[in-house]
C-alpha positions in Angstrom: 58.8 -28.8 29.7 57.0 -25.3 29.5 54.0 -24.7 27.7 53.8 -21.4 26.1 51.0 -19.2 25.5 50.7 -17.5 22.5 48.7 -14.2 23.0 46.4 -13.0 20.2 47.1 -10.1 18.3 45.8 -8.4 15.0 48.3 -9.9 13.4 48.4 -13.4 14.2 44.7 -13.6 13.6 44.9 -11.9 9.8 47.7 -15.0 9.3 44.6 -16.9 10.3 42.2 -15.7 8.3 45.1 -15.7 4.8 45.5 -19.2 5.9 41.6 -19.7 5.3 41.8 -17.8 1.5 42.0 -20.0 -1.5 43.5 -19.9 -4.4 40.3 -20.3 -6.5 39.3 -17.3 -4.6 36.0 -19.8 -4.5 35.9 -19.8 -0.3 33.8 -22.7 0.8 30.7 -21.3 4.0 33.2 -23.3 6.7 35.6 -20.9 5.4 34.1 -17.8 5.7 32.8 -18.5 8.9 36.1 -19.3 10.2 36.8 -15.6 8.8 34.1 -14.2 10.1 35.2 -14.9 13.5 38.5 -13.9 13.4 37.7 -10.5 11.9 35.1 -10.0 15.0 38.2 -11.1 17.1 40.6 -8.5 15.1 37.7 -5.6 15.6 37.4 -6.0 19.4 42.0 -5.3 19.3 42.3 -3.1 16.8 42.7 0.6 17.7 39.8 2.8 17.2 39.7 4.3 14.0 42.2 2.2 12.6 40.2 -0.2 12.0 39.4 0.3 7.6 43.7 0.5 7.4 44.2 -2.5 9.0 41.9 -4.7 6.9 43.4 -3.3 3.8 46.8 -3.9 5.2 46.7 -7.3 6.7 44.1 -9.1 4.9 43.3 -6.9 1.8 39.6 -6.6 2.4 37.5 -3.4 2.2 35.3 -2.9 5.3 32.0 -3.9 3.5 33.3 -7.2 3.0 34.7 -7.7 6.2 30.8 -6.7 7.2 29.5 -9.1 5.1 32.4 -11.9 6.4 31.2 -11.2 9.9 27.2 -11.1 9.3 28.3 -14.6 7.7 29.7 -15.7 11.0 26.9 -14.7 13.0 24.0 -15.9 10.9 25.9 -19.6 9.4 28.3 -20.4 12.8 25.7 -21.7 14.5 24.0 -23.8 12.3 27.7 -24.8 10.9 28.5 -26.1 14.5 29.2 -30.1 14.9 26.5 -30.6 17.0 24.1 -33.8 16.9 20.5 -31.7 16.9 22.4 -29.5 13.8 23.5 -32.2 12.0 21.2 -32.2 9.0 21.0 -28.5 8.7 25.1 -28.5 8.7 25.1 -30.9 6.1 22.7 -29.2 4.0 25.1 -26.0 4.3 28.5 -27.5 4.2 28.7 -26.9 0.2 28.2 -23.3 0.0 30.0 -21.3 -1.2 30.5 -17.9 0.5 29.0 -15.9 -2.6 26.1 -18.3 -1.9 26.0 -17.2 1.2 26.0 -13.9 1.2 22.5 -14.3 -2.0 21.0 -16.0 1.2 20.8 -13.6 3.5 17.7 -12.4 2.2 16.2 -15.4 2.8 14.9 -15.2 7.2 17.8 -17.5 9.3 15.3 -19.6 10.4 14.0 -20.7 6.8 17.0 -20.7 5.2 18.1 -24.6 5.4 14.8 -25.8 4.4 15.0 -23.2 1.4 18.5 -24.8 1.0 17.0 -28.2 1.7 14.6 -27.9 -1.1 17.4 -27.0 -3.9 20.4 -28.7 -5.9 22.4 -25.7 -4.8 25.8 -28.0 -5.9 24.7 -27.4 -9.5 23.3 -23.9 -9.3 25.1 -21.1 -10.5 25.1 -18.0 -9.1 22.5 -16.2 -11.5 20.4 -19.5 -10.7 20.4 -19.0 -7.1 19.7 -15.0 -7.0 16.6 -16.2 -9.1 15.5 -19.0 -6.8 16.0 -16.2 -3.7 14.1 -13.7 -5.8 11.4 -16.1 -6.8 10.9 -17.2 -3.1 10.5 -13.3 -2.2 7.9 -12.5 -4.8 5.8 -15.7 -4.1 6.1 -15.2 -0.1 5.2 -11.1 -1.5 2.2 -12.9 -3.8 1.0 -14.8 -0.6 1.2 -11.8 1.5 -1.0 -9.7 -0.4 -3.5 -12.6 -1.6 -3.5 -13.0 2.7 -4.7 -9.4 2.9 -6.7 -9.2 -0.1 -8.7 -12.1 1.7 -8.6 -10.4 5.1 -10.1 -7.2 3.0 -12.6 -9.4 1.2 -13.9 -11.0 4.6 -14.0 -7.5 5.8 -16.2 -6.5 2.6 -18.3 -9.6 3.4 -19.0 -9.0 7.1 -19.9 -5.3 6.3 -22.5 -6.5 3.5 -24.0 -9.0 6.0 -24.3 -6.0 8.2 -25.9 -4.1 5.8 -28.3 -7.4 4.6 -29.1 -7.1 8.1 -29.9 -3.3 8.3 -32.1 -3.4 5.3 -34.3 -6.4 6.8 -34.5 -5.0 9.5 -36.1 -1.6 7.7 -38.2 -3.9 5.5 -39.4 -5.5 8.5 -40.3 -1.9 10.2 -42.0 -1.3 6.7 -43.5 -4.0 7.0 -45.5 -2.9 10.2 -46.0 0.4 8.9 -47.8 -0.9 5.9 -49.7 -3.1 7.9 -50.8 0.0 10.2 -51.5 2.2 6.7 -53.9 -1.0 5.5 -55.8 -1.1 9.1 -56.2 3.0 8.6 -57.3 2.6 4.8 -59.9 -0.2 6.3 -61.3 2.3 8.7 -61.6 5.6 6.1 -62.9 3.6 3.5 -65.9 2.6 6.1 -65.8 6.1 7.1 -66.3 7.0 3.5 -69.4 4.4 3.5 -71.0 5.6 6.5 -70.8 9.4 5.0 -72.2 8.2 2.1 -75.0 6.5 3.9 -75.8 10.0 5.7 -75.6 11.7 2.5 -78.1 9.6 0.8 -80.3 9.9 3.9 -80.0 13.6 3.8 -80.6 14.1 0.4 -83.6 12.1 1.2 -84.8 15.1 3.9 -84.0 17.3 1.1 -81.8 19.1 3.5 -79.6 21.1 1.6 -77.7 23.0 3.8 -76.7 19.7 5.6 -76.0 18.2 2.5 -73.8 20.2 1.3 -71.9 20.3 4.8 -72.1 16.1 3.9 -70.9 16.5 0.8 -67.8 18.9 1.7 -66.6 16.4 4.9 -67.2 13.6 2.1 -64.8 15.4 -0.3 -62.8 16.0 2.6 -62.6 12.3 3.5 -61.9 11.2 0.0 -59.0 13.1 -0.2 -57.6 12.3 3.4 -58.4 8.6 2.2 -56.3 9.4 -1.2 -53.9 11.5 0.8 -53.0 7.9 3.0 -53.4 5.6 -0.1 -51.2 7.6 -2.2 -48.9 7.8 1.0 -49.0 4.0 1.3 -48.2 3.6 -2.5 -45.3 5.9 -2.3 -43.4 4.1 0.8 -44.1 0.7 -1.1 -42.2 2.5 -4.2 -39.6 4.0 -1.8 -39.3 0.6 -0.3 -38.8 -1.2 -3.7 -36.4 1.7 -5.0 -34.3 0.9 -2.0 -33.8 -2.5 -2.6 -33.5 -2.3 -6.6 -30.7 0.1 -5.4 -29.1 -2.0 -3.0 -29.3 -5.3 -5.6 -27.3 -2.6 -8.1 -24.8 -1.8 -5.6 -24.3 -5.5 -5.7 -24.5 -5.9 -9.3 -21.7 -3.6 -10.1 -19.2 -5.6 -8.1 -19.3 -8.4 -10.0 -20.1 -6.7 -13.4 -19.9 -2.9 -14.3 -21.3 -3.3 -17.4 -25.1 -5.2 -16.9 -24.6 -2.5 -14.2 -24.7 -0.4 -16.4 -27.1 -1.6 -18.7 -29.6 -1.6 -15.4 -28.7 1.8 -14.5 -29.5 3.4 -17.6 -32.9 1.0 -18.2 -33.9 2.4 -14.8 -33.4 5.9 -15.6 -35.3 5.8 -19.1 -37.9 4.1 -17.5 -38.8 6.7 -14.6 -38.3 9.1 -17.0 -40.7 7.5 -19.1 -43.2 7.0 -16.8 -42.7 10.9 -15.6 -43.6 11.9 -19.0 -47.0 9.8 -19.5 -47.9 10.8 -16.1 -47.9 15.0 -16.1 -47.3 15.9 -19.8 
């Protein structure tokens, strides 16, 4: 007895695929991946550009969901394979529905049956589904963002440590500077003594001339001595001003208003001491 070969043809294939339709119109995943197939078979045979008339003819589909049929074959015919290793993932499939399907595309292939897993998608309806999907996206979105707004923060961190750094650093080198401006005061205010030693020892001679010569280099050294003290006093200041500055910069990350309050405090209060000062 001879076996016959049926070849394939566009329309043997779209008998197949009305053979897989249901009356419910409800088509089970198994379904549509079975019709998935066969309309990637039918594509490959039909004529170009023929290929929109066809599915209208044959099979009464448009060519979006003859698109969606076949993305439903190529993400679900895997995982819907009888296969020992894809056993549990099949099962957890099997009862979709091809509407269910298609809401689960948004959810990445290689997530989707613990997604599935994790849900009573027998009793879900439709509306309940395209919620769970949408909830999943804005809490993966939500993670995503809080990831980035700790990456930023870290950043933020790093960059104040940085800056903690740089400003030791410069109180340090202060520091020295202050120590240098104390070991200069040391030695103009003993310069000052020993002038005023010659000066008494002058006025003693009643040398007036050289007294007067004494008494101008004295001056002299006074002032140089006030220039440097009043030099020293100002760094300290600028020194202090820089970290009061610095401790506000970090004061108005956590609150603007005591900020604020500061900000304003300082500003009356230089402005205060201003006035008393040169009025």
């Amino acid at each position: 007895m001879s076996d016959f070969v049926t070849e394939r043809t566009p329309q043997i294939i779209a008998a197949e695929i009305n053979s897989y339709k249901e009356p419910s119109r409800r088509i089970h995943l198994i379904c549509a991946v079975e019709i998935g197939r066969r309309l990637i078979e039918a594509k490959s045979l039909v004529p170009y550009g023929e290929w929109g008339k066809w599915l209208q003819e044959y099979v009464d589909y448009s060519q979006l969901t003859a698109e969606r049929y076949m993305k439903v074959a190529r993400e679900y015919g895997q995982a819907m394979s009888a296969s020992p290793e894809g056993e549990a993932e099949s099962s957890s499939m099997k009862n979709l529905s091809y509407t269910q399907a298609v809401i689960l595309f948004d959810v990445p292939e290689e997530e989707r049956a613990e997604f599935i897993a994790e849900l009573d998608i027998d009793n879900m309806s439709v509306r309940q589904l395209q919620k769970a999907v949408k909830e999943r996206e804005q809490a993966k979105q939500e993670k995503d963002e809080a990831e980035l707004k700790n990456g930023e923060l870290q950043k933020a961190l790093e960059g104040e440590k940085e800056k903690s750094s740089e400003l030791k650093k410069e109180r340090d080198d202060l520091k020295v500077k202050t120590g240098v401006l104390e070991k200069k005061n040391q030695v103009l205010e003993q310069e000052v003594a020993n002038r005023k030693a010659e000066n008494s020892k002058l006025k003693e001679k009643e040398l007036f001339k050289s007294n007067q010569k004494l008494r101008s280099d004295l001056t002299a050294a006074q002032i140089k001595n006030a220039t440097h003290k009043v030099a020293f006093k100002f760094e300290a200041l600028e020194r202090a001003f820089k970290e009061l500055t610095y401790e506000l910069g970090l004061l108005v990350e956590i609150d603007k208003g005591v900020h604020g309050e500061y900000q304003k405090n300082l500003r009356k209060f230089l402005l205060k001491c201003l006035d008393e000062k040169w009025r």
